[in-house]
N, C-alpha and C positions, 0 to 999 in steps of 0.2 A: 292969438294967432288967427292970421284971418281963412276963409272957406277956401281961399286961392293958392294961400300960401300953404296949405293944408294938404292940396290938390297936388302942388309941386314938389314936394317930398315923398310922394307914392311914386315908386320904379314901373318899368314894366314888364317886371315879374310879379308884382302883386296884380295876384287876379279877385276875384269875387268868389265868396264863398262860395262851396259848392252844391247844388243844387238836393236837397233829397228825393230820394227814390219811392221812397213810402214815408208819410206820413199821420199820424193819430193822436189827437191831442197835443201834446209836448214831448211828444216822440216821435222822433226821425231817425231814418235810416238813409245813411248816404253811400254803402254799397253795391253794387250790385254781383249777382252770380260772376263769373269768366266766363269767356266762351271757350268750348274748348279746341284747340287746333285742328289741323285736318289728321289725324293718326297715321297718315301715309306719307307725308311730308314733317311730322314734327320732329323736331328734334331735340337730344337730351334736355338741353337745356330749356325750351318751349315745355317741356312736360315739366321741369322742376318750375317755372314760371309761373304754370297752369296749379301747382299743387301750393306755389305760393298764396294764388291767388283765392282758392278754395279755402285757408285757412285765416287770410285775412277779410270774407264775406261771414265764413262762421264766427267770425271774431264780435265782426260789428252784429250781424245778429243776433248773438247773446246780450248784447248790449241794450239792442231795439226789443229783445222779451222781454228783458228786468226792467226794462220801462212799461212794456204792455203790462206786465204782470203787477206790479204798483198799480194803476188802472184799475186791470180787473177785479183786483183787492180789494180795492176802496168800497168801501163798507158805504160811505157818506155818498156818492156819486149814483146817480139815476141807471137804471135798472140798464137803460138802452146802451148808453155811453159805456158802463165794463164789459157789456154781451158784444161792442161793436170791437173794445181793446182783447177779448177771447177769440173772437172770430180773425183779428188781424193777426193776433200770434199762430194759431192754426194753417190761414196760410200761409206765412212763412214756414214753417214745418215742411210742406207740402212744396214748396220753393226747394228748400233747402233740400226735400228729399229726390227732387229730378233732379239738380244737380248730382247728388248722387250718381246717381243710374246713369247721367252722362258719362261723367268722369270714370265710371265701370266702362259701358260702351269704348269708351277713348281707348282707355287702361288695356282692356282687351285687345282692342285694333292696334293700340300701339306695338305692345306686344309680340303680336301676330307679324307686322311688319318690320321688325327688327331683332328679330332673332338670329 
């Protein structure tokens, strides 16, 4: 099959991978946090959106630890390269934990304005 004809059987819906967000060694991360909507305009379903989307970032980032964490294990690997795969799982943590505290803020306001 030739490079053209190759070319011509792609749609255009096939897009290009998608790009990661963080990356460290052989580990990538290709989500990112959600933003969270305005809490005075959201509505129910925005907020079930928003709690979708929160559980599918925590998702992939378990996924981007248990790779750091392989990393940081590694026994065989230079001192620098595991301390750089502990420092990159730490701030995901630290990611992951202002999300939080948004999605509180949100949750609150939401709240507040739709009672």
């Amino acid at each position: 099959m030739s490079a053209a004809f190759a070319q011509d059987d792609m749609t255009e819906d096939t897009a290009p991978p998608p790009e990661p967000v963080a990356t460290l060694g052989d580990c990538a991360l290709y989500a990112e946090a959600p933003e969270m909507p305005d809490p005075k305009e959201a509505t129910a379903e925005d907020r079930a959106a928003t709690i979708e989307g929160i559980k599918g970032f925590q998702a992939a980032l378990g996924e981007y630890r248990a790779c750091l964490d392989t990393i940081s294990g590694n026994e065989e690997l230079e001192v620098d390269a595991r301390q750089a795969a502990l420092d990159e799982f730490n701030r995901t943590v630290e990611m992951e934990t202002d999300m939080v505290k948004d999605w509180q803020k949100f949750s609150k306001k939401y709240d507040k304005a739709n009672k």
